[in-house]
Steps between C-alpha positions, in 0.01 A plus 500: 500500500630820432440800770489877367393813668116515484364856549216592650337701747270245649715356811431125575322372189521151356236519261662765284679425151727656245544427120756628341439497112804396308522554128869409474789266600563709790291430778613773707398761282114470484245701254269527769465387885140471607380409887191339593324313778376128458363236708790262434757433256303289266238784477828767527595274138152575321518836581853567365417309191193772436751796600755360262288486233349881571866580429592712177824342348605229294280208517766229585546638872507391859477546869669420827240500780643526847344491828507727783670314810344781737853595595573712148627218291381352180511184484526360148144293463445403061661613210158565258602496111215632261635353184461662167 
């Protein structure tokens, strides 16, 4: 699992997610990051899929969801690919 900084403002939250839309090899550069809340991770998955979609850019693109830990870290959850 990778950990990353997860920024936000709500303290002490487990049900909040991040995708980071990635249109090239670099996955540390995203298009776009988008947060969210979900019920779980399965239901944080059908929501990215949705957001990445929504997404203006080339149509072979995808996302790293991550997980808030409650203590400011991201915790790497799905890669979700959208494929062309």
């Amino acid at each position: 699992m990778t950990r990353r900084p997860f920024e936000t403002f709500v303290v002490g939250t487990t049900d909040e997610y991040r995708l980071d839309v990635v249109t090239d090899p670099e996955p540390d550069n995203p298009q776009a990051v988008t947060y969210f809340t979900a019920g779980d991770v399965d239901a944080a998955a059908r929501q990215a899929q949705k957001l990445l979609a929504a997404v203006d850019g080339p149509e072979d693109r995808y996302g790293e969801l991550y997980a808030h830990d409650g203590d400011g870290t991201a915790v790497h959850c799905d890669t979700i690919h959208l494929p062309a």
